[in-house]
N, CA, C and O atoms as a printed pandas DataFrame, in Angstrom:
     atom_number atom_name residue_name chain_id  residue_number  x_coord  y_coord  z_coord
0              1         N          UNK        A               1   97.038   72.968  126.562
1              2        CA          UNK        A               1   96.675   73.326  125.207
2              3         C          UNK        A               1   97.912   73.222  124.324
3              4         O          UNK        A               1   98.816   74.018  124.576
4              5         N          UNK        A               2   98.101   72.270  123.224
5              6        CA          UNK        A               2   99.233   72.359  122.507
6              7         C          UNK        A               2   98.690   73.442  121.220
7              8         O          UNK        A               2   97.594   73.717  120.732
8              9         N          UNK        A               3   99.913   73.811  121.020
9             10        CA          UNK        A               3   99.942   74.933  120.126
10            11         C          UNK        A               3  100.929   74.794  118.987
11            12         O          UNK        A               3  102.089   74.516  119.288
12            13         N          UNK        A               4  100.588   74.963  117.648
13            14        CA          UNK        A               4  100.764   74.617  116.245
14            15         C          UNK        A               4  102.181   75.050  116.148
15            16         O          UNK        A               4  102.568   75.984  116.849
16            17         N          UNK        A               5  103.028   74.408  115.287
17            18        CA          UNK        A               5  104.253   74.588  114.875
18            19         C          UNK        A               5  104.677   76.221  114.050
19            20         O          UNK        A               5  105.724   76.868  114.042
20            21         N          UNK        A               6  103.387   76.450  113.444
21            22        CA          UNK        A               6  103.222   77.256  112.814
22            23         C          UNK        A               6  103.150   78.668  114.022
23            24         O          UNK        A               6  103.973   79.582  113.976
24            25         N          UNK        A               7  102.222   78.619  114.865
25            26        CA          UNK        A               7  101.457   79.217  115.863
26            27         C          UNK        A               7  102.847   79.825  117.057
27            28         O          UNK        A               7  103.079   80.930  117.549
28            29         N          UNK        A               8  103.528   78.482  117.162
29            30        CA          UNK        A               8  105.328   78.500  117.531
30            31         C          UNK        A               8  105.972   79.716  117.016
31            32         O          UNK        A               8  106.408   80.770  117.482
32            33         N          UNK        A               9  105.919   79.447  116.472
33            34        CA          UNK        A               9  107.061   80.402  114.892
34            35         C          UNK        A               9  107.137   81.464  115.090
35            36         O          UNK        A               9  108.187   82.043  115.369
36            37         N          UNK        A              10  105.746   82.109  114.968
37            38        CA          UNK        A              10  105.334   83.424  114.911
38            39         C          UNK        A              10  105.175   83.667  116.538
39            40         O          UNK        A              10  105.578   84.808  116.764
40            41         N          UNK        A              11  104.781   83.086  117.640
41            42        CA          UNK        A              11  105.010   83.716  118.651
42            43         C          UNK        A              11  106.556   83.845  119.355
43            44         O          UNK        A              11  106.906   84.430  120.380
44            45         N          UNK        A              12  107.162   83.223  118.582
45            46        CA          UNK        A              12  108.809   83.032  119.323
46            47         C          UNK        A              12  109.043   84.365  117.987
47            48         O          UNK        A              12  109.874   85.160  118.427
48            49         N          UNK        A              13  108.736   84.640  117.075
49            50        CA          UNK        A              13  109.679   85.507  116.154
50            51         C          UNK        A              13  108.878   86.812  117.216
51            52         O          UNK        A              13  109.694   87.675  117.540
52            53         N          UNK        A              14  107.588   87.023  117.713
53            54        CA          UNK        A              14  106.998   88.217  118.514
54            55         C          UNK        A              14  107.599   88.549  119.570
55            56         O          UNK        A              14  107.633   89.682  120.051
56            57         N          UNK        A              15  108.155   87.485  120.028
57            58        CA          UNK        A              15  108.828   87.573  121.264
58            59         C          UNK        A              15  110.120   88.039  121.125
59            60         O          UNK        A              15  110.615   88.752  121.997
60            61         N          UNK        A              16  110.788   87.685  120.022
61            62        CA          UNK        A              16  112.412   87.870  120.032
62            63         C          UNK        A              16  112.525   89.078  119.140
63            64         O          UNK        A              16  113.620   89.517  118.788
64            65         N          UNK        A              17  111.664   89.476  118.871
65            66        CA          UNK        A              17  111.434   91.552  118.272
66            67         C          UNK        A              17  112.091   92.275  119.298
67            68         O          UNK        A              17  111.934   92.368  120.515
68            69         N          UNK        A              18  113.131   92.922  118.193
69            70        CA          UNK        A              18  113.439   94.395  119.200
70            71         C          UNK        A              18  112.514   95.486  120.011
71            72         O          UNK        A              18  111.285   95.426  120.005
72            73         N          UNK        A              19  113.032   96.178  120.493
73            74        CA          UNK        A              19  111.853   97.156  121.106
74            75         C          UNK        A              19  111.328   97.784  119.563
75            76         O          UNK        A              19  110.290   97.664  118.912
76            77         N          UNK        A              20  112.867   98.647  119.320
77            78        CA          UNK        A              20  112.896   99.601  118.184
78            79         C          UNK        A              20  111.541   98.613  116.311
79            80         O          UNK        A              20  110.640   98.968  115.551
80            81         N          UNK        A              21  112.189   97.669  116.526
81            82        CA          UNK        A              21  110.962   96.787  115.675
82            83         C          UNK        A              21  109.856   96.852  116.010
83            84         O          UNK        A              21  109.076   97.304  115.172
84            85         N          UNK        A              22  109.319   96.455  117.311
85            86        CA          UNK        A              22  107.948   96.930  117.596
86            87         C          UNK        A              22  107.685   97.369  117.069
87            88         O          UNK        A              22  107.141   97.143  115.988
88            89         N          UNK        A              23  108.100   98.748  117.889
89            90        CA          UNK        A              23  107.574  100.186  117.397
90            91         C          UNK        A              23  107.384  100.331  115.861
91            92         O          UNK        A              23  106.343  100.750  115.355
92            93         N          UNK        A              24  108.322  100.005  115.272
93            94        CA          UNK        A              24  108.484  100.446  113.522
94            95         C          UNK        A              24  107.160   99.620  113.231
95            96         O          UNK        A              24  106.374  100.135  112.436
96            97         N          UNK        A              25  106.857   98.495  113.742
97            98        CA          UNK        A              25  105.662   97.637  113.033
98            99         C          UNK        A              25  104.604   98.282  113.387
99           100         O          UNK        A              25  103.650   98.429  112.623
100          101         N          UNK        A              26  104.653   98.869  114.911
101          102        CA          UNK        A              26  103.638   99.601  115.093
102          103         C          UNK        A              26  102.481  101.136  114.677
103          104         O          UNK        A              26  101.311  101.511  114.757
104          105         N          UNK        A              27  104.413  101.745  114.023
105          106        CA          UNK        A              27  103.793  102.492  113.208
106          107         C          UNK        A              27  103.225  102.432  111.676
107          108         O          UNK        A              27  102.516  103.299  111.166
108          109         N          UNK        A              28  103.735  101.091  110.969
109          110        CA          UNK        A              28  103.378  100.486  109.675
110          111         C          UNK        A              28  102.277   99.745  109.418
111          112         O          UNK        A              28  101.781   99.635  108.297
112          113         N          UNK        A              29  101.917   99.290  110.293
113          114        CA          UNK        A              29  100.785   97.991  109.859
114          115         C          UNK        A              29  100.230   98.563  109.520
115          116         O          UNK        A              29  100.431   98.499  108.307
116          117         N          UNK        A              30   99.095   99.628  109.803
117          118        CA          UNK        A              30   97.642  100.031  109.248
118          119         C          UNK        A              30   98.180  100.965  107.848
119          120         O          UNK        A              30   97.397  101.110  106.909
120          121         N          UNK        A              31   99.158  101.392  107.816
121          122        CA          UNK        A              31   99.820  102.309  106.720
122          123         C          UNK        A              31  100.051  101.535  105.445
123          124         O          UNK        A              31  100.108  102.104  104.355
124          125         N          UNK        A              32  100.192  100.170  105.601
125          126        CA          UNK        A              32  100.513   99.138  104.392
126          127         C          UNK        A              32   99.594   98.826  103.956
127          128         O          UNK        A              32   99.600   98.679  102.734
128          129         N          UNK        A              33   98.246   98.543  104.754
129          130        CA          UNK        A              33   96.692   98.133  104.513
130          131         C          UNK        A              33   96.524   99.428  103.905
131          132         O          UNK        A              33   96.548   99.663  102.697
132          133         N          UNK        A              34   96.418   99.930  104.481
133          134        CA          UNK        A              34   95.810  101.809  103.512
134          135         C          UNK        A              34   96.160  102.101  102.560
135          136         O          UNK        A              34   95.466  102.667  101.715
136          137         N          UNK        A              35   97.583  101.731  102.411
137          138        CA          UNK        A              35   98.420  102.310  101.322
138          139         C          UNK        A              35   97.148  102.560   99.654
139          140         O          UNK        A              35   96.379  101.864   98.990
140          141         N          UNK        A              36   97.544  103.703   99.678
141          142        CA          UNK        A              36   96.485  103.876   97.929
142          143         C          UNK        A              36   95.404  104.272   98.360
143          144         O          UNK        A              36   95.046  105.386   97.978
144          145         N          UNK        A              37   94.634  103.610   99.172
145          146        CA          UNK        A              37   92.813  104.117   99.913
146          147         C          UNK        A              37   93.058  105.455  100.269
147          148         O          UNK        A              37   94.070  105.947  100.769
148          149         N          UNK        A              38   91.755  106.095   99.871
149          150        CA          UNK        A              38   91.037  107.179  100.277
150          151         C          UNK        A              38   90.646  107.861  101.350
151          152         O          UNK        A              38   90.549  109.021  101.749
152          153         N          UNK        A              39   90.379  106.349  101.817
153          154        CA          UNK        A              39   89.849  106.759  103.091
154          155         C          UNK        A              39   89.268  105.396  104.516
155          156         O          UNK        A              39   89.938  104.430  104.881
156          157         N          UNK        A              40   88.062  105.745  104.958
157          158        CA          UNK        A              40   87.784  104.567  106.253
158          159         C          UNK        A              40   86.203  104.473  106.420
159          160         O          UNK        A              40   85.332  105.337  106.514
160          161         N          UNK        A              41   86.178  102.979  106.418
161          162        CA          UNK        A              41   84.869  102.658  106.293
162          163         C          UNK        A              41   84.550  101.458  107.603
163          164         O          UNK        A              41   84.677  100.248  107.415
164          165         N          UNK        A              42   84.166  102.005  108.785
165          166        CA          UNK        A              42   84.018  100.946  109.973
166          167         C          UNK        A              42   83.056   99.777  109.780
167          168         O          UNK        A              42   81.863   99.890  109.498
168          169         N          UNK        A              43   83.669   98.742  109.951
169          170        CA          UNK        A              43   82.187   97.849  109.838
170          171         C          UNK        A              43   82.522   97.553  111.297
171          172         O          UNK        A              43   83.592   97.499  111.905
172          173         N          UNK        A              44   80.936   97.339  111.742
173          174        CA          UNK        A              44   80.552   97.273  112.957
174          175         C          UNK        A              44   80.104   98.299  113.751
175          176         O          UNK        A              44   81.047   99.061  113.965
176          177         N          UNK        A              45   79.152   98.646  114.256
177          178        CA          UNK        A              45   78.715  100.356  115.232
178          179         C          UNK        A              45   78.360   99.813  116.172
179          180         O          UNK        A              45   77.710  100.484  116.974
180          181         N          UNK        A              46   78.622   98.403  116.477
181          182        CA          UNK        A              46   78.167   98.758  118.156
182          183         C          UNK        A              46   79.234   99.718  119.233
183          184         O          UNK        A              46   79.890  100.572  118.637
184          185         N          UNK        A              47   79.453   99.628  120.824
185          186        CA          UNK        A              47   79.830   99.874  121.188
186          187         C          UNK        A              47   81.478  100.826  120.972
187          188         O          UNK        A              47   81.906  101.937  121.285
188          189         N          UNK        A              48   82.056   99.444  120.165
189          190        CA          UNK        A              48   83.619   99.684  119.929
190          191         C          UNK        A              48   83.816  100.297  118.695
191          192         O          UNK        A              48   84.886  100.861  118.465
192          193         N          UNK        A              49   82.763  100.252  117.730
193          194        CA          UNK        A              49   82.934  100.910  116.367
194          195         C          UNK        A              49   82.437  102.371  117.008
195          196         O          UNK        A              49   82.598  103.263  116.175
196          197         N          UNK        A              50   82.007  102.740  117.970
197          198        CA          UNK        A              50   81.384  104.334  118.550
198          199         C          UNK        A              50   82.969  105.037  119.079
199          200         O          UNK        A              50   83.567  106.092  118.866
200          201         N          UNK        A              51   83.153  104.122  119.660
201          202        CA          UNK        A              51   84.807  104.167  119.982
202          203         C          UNK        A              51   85.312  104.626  119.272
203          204         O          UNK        A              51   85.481  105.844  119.315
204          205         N          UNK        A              52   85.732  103.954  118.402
205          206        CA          UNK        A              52   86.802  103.716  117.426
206          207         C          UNK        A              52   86.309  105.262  116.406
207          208         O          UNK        A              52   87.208  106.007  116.015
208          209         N          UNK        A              53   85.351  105.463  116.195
209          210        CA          UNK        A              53   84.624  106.333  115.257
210          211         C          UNK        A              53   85.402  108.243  116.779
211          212         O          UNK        A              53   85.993  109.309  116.609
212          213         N          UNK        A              54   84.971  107.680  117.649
213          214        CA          UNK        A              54   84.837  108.917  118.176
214          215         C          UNK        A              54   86.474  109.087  118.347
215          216         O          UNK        A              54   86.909  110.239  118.324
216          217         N          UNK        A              55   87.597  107.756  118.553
217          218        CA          UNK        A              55   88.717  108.302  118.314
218          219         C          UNK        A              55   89.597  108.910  116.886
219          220         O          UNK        A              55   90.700  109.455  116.851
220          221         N          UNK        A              56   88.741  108.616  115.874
221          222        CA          UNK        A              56   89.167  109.170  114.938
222          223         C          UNK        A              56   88.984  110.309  114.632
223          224         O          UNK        A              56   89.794  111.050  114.077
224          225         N          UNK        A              57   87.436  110.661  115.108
225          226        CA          UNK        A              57   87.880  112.167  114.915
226          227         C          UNK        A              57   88.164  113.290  115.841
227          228         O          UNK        A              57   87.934  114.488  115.676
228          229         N          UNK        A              58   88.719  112.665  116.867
229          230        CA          UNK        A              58   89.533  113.174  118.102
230          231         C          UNK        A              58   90.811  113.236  117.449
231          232         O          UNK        A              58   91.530  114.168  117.811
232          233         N          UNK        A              59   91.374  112.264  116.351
233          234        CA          UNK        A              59   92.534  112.853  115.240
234          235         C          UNK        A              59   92.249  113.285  114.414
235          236         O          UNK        A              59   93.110  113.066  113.561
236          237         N          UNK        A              60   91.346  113.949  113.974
237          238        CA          UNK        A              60   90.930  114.663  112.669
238          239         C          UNK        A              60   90.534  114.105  111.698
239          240         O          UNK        A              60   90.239  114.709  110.666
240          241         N          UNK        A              61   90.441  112.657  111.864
241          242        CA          UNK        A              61   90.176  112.095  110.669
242          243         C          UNK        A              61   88.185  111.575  110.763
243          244         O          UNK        A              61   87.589  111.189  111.769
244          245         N          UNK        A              62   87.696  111.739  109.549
245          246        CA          UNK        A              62   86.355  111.187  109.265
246          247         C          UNK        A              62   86.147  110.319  108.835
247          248         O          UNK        A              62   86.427  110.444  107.643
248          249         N          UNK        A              63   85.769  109.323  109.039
249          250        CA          UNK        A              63   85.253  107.991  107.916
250          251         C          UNK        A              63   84.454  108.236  106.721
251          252         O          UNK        A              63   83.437  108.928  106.676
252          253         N          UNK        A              64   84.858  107.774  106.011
253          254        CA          UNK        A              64   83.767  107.587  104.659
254          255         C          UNK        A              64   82.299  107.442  104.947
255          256         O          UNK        A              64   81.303  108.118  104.691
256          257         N          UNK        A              65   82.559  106.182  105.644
257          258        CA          UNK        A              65   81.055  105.660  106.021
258          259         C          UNK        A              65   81.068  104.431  107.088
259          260         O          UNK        A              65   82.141  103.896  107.365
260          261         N          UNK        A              66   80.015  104.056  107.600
261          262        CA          UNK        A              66   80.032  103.590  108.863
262          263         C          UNK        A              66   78.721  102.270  108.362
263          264         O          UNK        A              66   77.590  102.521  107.944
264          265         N          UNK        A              67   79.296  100.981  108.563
265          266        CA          UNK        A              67   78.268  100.086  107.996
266          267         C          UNK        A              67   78.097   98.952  109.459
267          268         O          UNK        A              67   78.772   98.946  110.488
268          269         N          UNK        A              68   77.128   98.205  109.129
269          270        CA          UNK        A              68   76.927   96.881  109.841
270          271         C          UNK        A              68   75.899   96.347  109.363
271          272         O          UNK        A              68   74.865   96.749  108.829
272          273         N          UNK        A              69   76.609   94.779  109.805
273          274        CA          UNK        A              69   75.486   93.123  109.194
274          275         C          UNK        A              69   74.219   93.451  109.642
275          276         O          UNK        A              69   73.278   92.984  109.001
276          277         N          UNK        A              70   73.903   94.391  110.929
277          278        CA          UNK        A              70   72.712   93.812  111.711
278          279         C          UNK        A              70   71.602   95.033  111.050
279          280         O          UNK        A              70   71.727   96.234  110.812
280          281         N          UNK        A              71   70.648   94.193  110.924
281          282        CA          UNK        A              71   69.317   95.019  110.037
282          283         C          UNK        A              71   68.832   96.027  110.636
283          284         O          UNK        A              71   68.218   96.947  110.096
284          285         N          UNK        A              72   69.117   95.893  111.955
285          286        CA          UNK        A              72   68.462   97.022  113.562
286          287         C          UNK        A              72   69.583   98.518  112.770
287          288         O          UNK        A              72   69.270   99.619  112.317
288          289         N          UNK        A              73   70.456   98.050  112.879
289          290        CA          UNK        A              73   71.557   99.061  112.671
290          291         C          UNK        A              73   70.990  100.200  111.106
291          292         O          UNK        A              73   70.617  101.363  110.955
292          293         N          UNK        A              74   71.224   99.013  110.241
293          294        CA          UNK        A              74   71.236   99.939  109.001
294          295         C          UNK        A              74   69.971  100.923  108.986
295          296         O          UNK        A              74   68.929  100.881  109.640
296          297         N          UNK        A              75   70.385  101.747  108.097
297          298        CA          UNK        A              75   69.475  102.851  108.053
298          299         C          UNK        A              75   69.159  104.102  109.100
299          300         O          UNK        A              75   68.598  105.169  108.850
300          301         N          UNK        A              76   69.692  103.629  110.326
301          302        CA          UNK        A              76   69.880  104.320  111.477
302          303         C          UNK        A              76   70.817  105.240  111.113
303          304         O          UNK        A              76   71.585  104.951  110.195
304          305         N          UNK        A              77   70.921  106.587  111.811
305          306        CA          UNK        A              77   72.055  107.688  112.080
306          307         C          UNK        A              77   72.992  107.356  113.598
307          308         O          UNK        A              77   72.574  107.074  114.721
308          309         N          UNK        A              78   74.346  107.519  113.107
309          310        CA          UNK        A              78   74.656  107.287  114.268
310          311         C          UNK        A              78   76.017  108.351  114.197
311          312         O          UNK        A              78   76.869  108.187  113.324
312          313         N          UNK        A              79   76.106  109.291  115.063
313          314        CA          UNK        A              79   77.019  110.187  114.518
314          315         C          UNK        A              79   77.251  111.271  113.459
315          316         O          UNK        A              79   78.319  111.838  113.229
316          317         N          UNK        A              80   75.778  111.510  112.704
317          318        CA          UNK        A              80   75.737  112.197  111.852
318          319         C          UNK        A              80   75.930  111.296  110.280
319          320         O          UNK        A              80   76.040  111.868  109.195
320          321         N          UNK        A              81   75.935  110.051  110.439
321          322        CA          UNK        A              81   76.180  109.007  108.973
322          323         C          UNK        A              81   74.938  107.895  109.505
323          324         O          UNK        A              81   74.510  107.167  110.400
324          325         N          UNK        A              82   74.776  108.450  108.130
325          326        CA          UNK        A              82   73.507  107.126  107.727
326          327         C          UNK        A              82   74.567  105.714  108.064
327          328         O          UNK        A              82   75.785  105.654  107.894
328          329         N          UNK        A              83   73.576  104.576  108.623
329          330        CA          UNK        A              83   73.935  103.234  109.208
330          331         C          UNK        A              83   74.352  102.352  107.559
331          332         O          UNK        A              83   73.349  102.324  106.846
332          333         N          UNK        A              84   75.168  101.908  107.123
333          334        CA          UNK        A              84   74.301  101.459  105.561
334          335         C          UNK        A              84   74.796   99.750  105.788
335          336         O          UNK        A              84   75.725   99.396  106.514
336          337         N          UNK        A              85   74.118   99.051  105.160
337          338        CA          UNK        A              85   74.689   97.357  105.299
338          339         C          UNK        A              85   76.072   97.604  104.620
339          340         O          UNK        A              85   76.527   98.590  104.039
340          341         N          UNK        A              86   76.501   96.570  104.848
341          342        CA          UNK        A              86   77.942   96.106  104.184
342          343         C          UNK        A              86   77.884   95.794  102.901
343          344         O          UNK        A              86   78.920   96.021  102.276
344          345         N          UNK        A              87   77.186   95.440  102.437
345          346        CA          UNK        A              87   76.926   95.298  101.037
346          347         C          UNK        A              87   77.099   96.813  100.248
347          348         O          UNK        A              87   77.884   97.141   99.359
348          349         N          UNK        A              88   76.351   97.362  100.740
349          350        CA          UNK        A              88   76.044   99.163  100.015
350          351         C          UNK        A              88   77.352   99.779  100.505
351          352         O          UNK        A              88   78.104  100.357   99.720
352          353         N          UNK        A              89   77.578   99.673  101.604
353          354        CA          UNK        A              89   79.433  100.240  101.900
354          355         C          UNK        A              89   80.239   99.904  100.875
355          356         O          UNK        A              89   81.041  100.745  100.468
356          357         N          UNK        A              90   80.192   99.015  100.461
357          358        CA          UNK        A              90   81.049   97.977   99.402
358          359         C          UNK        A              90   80.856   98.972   97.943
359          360         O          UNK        A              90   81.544   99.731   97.260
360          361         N          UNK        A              91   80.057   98.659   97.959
361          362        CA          UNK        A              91   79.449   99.451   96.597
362          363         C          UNK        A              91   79.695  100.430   96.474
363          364         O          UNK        A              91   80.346  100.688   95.461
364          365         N          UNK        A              92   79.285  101.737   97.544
365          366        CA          UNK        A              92   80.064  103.092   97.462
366          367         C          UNK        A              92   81.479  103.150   97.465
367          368         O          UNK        A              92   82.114  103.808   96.641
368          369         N          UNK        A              93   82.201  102.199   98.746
369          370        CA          UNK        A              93   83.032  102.896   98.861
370          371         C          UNK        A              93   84.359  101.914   98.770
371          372         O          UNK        A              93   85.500  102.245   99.090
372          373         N          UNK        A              94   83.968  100.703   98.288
373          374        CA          UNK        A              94   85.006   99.209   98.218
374          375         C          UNK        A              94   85.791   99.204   97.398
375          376         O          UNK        A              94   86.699   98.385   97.538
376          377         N          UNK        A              95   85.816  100.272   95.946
377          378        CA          UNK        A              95   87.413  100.398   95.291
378          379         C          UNK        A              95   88.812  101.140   96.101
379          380         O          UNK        A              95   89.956  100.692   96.175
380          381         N          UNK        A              96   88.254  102.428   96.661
381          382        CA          UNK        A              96   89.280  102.804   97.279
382          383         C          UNK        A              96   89.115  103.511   98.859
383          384         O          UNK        A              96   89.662  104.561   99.196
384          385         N          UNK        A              97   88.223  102.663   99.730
385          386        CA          UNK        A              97   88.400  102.459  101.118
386          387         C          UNK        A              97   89.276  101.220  101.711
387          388         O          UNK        A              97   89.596  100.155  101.184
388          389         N          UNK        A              98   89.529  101.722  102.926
389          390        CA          UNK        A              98   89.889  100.743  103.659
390          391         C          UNK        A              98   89.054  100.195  104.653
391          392         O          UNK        A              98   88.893  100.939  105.621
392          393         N          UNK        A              99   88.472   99.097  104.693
393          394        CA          UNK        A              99   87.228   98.776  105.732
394          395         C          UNK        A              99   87.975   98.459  106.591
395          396         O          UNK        A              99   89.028   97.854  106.389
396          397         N          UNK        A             100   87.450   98.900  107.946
397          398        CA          UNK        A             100   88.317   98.363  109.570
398          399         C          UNK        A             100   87.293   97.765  110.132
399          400         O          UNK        A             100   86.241   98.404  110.107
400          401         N          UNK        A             101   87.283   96.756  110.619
401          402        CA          UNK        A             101   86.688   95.993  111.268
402          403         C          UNK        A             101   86.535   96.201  112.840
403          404         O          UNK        A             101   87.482   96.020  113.605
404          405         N          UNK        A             102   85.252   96.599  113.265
405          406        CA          UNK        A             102   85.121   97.080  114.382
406          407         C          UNK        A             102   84.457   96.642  115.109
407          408         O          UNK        A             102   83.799   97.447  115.768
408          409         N          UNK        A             103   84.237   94.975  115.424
409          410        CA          UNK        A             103   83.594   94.155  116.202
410          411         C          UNK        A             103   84.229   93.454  116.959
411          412         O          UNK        A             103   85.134   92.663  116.695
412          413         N          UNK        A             104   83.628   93.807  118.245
413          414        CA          UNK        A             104   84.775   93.059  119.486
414          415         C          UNK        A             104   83.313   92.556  120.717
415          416         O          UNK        A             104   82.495   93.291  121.270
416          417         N          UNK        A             105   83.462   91.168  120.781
417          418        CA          UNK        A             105   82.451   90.820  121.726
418          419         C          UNK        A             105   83.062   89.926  122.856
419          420         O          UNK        A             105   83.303   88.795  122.433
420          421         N          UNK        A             106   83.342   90.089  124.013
421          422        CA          UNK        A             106   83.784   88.985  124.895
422          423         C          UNK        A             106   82.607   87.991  124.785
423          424         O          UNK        A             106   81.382   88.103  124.826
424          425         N          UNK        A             107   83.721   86.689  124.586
425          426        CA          UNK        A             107   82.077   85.457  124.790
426          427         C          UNK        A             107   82.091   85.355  123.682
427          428         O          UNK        A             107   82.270   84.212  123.260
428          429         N          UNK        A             108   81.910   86.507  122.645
429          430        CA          UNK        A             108   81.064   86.080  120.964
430          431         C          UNK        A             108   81.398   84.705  120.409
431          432         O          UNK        A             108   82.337   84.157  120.987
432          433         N          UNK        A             109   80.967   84.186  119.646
433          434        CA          UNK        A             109   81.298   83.394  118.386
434          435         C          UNK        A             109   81.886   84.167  117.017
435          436         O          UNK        A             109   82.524   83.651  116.099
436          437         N          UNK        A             110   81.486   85.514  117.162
437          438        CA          UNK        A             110   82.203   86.569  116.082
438          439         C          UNK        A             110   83.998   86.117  115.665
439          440         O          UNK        A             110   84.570   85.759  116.694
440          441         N          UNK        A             111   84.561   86.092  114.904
441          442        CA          UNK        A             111   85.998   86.419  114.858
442          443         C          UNK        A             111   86.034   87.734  113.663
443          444         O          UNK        A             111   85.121   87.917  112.859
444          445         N          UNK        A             112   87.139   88.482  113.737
445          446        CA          UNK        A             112   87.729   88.920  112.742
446          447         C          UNK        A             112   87.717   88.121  111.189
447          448         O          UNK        A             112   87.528   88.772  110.162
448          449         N          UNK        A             113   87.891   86.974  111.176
449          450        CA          UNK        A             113   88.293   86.908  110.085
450          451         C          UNK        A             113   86.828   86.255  109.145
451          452         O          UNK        A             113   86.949   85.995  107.948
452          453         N          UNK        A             114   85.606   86.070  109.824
453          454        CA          UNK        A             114   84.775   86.118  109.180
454          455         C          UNK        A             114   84.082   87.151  108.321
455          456         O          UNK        A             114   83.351   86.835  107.382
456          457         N          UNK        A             115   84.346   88.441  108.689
457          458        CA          UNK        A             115   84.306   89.687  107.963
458          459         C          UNK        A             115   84.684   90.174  107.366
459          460         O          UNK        A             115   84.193   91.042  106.645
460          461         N          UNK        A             116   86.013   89.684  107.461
461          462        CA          UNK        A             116   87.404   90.018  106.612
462          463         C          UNK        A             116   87.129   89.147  105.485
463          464         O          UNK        A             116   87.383   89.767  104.453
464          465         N          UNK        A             117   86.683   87.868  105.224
465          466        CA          UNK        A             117   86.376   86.715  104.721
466          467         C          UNK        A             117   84.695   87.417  103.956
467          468         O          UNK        A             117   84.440   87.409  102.752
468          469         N          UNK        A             118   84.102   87.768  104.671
469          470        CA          UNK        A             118   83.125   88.453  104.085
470          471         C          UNK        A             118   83.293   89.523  103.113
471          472         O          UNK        A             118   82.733   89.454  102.019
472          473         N          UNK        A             119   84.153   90.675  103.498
473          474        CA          UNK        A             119   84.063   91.541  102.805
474          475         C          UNK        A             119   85.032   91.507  101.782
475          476         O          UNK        A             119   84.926   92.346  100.887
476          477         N          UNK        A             120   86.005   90.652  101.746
477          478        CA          UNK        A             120   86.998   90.110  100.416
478          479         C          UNK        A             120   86.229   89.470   99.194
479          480         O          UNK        A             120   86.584   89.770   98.054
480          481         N          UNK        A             121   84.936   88.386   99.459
481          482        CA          UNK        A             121   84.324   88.022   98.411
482          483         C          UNK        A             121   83.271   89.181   97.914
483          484         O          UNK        A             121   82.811   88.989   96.788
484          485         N          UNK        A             122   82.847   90.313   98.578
485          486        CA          UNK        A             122   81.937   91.336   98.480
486          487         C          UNK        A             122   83.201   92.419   97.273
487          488         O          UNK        A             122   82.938   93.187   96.348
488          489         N          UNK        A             123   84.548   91.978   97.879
489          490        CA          UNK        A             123   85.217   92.839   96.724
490          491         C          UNK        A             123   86.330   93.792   97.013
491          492         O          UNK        A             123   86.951   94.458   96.185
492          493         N          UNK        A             124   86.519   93.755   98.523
493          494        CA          UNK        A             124   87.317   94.520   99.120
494          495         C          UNK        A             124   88.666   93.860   98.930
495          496         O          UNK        A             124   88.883   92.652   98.839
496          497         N          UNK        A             125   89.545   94.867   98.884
497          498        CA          UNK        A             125   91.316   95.268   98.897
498          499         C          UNK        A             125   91.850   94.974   99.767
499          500         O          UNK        A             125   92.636   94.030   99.847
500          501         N          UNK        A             126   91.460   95.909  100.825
501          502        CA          UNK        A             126   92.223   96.301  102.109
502          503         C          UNK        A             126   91.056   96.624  103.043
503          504         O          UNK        A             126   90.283   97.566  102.867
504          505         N          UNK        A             127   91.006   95.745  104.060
505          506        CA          UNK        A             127   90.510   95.177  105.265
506          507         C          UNK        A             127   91.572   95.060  106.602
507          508         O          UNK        A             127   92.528   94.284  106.598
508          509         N          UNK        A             128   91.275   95.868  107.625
509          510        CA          UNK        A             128   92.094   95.638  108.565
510          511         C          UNK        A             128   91.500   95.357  109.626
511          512         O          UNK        A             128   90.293   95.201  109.441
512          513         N          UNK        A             129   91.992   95.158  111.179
513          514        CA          UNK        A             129   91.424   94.807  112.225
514          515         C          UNK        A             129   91.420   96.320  112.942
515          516         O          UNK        A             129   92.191   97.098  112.380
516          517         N          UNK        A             130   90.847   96.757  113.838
517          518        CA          UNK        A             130   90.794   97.851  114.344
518          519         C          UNK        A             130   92.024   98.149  115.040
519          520         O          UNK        A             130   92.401   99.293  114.785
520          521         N          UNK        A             131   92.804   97.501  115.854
521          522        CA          UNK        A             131   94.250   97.412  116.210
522          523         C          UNK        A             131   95.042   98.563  115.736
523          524         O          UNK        A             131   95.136   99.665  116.275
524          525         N          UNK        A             132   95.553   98.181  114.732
525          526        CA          UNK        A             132   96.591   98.680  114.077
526          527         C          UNK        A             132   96.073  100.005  113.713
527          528         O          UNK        A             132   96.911  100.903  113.623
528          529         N          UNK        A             133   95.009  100.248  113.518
529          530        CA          UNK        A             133   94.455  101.570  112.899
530          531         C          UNK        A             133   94.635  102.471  114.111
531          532         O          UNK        A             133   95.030  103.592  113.788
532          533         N          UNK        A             134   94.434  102.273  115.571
533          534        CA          UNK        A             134   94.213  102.773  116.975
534          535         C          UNK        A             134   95.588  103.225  117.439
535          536         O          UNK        A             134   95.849  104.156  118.202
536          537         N          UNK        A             135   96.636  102.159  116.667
537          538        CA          UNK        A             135   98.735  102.124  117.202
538          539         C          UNK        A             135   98.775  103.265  116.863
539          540         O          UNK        A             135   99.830  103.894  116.934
């Protein structure tokens, strides 16, 4: 598999990171995305967004609101929050949330950045991957 010049770059600059850098990135990334937001809005509830939902408030923290694409989902309770599409998440809560993206499928055709890509033309700021929110 050849791999992009670009693709190069950034895995030789990942590699040649201090420990102490890591770490510092590790504690910044989701803090730079947030920066200004209110608060957290998961898109995605399957499996890993239940996760992700139940580790947050194992830190005290609550989400705003809890959305997904799939029609089965919306309107459902899951955790005590109404299911709502991504669209209506947007609407409530897309000036000053941070949406985390909480879809992880081995196999899928899903990526990250179709959602991210989604929810930027819907109007969103700050969009992150679930990752950094979890560091």
């Amino acid at each position: 598999m050849l791999v992009s010049g670009d693709a190069t770059r950034e895995l030789d600059s990942l590699l040649s990171e201090s420990v102490v850098d890591a770490l510092q990135r590790e504690r910044t990334t989701f803090d730079a995305t947030a920066q200004g937001r209110e608060g957290i809005v998961l898109v995605g509830i399957g499996g890993l967004g239940r996760r992700v939902l139940r580790a947050l408030r194992t830190a005290g923290i609550e989400p705003l609101a809890l959305a997904d694409n799939g029609a089965r989902m919306q309107g459902t309770v899951v955790e005590d929050h109404e299911v709502l599409s991504v669209a209506e998440a947007v609407r409530r809560h897309g000036e000053r949330a941070t949406f985390v993206v909480t879809i992880w499928g081995a196999g899928s055709t899903h990526r990250f950045a179709q959602t991210r890509t989604q929810l930027e033309l819907l109007g969103v700021r700050a969009v992150s991957a679930f990752p950094p929110l979890l560091w």
